[in-house]
N, C-alpha and C positions, 0 to 999 in steps of 0.2 A: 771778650773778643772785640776788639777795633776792625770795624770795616769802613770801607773806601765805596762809596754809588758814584758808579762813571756813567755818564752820559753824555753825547755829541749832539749840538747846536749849529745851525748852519742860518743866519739872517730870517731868524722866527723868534723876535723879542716877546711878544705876545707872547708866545705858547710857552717859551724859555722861562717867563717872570712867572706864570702858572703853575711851572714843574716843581720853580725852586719851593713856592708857597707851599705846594704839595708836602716836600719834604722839612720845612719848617715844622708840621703839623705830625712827624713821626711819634710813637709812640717810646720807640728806641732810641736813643740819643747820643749811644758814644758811636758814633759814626762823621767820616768828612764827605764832603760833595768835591768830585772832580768835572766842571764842565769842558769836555775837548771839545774846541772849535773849530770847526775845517773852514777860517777865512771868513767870519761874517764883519762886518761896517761895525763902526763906533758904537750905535743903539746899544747891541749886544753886552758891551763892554758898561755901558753905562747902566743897565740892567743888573747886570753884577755886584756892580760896585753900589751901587741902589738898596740892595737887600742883601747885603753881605754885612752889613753890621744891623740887620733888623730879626734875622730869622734864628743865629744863634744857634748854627752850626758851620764847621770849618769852612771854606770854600777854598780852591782853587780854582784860577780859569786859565787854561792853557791854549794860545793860540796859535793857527799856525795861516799863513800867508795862502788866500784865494787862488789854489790850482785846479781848478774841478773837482770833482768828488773824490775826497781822501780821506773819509773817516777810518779805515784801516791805519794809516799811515798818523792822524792822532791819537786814537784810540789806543795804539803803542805808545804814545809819550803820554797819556795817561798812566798807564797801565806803572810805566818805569819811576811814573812822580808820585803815583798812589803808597800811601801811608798804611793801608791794613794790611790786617794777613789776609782777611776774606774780603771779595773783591764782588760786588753785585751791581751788572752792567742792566739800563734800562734806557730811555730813549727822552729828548731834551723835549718833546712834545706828548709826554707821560703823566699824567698825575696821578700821584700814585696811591694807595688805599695807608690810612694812617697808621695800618698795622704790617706794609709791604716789607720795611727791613727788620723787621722785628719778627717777620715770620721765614725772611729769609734767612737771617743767623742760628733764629731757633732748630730749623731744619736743617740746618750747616750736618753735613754729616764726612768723614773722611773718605776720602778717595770718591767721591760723590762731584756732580756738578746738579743744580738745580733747574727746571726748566718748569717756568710761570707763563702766566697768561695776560689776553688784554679784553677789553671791551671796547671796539671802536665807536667813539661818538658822533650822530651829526654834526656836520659843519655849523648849524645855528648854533644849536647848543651849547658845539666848541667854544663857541664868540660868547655866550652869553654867561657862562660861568665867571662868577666874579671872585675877588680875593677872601669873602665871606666866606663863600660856596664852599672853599677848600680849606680853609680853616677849620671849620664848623661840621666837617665829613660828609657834606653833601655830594659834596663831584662825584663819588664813588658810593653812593649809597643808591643799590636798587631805585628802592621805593620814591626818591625824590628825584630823581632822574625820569622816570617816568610820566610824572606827575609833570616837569617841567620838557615834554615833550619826545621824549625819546621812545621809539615803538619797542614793543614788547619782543623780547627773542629770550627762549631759553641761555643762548648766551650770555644775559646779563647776570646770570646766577654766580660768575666767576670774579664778580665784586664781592659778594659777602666775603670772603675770604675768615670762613669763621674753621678755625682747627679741626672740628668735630665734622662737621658737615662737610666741609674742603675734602678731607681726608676720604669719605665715601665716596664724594664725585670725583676725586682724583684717581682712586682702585677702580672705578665704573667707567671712567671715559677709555675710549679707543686711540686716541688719538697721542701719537707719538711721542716720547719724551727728546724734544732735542734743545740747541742751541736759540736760543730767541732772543734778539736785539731789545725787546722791551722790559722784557725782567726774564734775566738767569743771573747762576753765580756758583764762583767756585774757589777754591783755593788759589791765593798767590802763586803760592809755588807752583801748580798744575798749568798757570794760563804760563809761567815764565817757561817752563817746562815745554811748553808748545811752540816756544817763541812767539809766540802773541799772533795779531790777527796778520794774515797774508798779505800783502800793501800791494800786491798785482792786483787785487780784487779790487773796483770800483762798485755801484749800485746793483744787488741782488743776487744771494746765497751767500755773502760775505761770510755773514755768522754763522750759520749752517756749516759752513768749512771748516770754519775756528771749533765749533763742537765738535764736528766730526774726528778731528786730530784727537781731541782729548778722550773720545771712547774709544780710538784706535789706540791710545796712550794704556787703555784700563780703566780710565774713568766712567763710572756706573751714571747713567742718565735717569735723574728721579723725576717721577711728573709733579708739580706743582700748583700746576696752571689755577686752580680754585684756591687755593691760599696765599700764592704768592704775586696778587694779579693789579692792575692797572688802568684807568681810564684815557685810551688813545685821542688826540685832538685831531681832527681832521682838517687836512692840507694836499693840495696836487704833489707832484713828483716827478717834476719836471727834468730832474736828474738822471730818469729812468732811460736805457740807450739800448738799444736792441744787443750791439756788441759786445757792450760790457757784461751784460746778461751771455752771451754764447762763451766769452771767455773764460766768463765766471764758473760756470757749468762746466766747464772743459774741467778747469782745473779741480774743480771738486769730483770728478770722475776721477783724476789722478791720483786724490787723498784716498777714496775710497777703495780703489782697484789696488792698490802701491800701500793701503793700511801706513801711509805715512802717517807720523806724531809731532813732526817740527819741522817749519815751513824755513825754507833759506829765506825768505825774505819779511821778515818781520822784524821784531826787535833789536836784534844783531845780524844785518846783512851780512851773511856767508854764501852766498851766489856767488858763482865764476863769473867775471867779469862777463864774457863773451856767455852768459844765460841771458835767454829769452824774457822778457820781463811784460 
């Protein structure tokens, strides 16, 4: 199976050059990287182009022009330029565990969408992980993470990401299987099938919406979060707007109340012109 890891970058070279190292150090190999850039400055670009002939797997960088927050509206021109059949979306301030796509193909299951976990780091921390760290499996390894100052929280247990053990904490947790921005994934056909992510939605429940279509679809929600999991870098969020959050919320009451499975406004605009956008 050929998969496609999509992630969106928005002027965080730092964390961006991090993510890609991450994924340099896969276990799994026949995969491409799609980075969607909702609008970041030159850095970005020169980043890319930096370790795109160092890490030794595909890359694509897709950008599209500084409109405020429009990772929907890339994250479809990803989606349409993406080369797999299995498609596993994670986040450009991710690093991911060296066995993240390699546990997410493996678990590929039909009519299935996957739903992983993260562990968010300190801000120091974030900063002080270097390109060793992620080579070498440390970023993501409990036991050295701690050691280099990160407090203890049963949380961190969702790094080990080991099959056997995963697999217990994953039947034992309570907590929801759904859409997650930092590691899900599912069939090409299932996200085309939805029309991709909503492009009305700006910051917060974007993805939450996009799943939700696809378990209104029939698509079965597996928990994966202890196998299929990631270490988050921490950053403000300055994108965050009260509105766009009430909008966003609006409109995913509609997905759910209305059991919609494909948004007019994604990948193939089919809104009436005179709709509300």
């Amino acid at each position: 199976m050929y998969a496609s890891v999509i992630f969106t970058t928005y002027n965080h070279p730092k964390w961006l050059e991090k993510t890609l190292w991450g994924f340099s150090a896969q276990s799994f190999r026949d995969f491409e990287i799609i980075v969607a850039d909702d609008g970041s400055g030159d850095e970005t670009r020169q980043v890319v182009e930096s370790l795109r002939s160092q890490i030794g797997i595909p890359i694509q960088h897709l950008w599209q022009e500084d409109n405020g927050f429009q990772k929907c509206k890339i994250l479809n021109k990803a989606i349409t330029a993406s080369r797999g059949e299995y498609l596993i979306f994670t986040d450009g301030d991710c690093i991911p565990h060296p066995d993240f796509v390699k546990n997410h193909v493996e678990l590929a299951r039909e009519n299935t969408m996957l739903s992983g976990g993260y562990f968010k780091l300190p801000l120091d921390v974030s900063r002080a992980i270097e390109k060793q760290d992620i080579l070498d499996g440390n970023a993501t390894r409990p036991g050295w993470l701690l050691k280099h100052g990160v407090p203890f929280t049963p949380k961190i247990a969702k790094l080990i990401s080991h099959p056997a053990l995963g697999a217990i904490l994953d039947a034992l947790t309570i907590t929801r299987a759904t859409w997650n921005g930092h590691s899900s994934s599912t069939w090409k056909k299932h996200v085309l099938a939805t029309n991709g992510f909503d492009e009305r939605m700006q910051y917060g429940g974007q993805d939450r919406e996009f799943g939700e279509r696809l378990m209104n679809m029939g698509i079965k929600a597996r928990q994966v979060r202890y196998r299929c999991s990631c270490a988050h870098l921490d950053h403000g969020r300055g994108y965050a707007r009260p509105e766009s959050i009430a909008k966003n919320r609006s409109i995913r009451e509609f997905t759910r109340s209305q059991r919609i499975t494909r948004t007019d406004y994604g990948i193939e605009n089919t809104a009436p012109e005179n709709a509300e956008s």
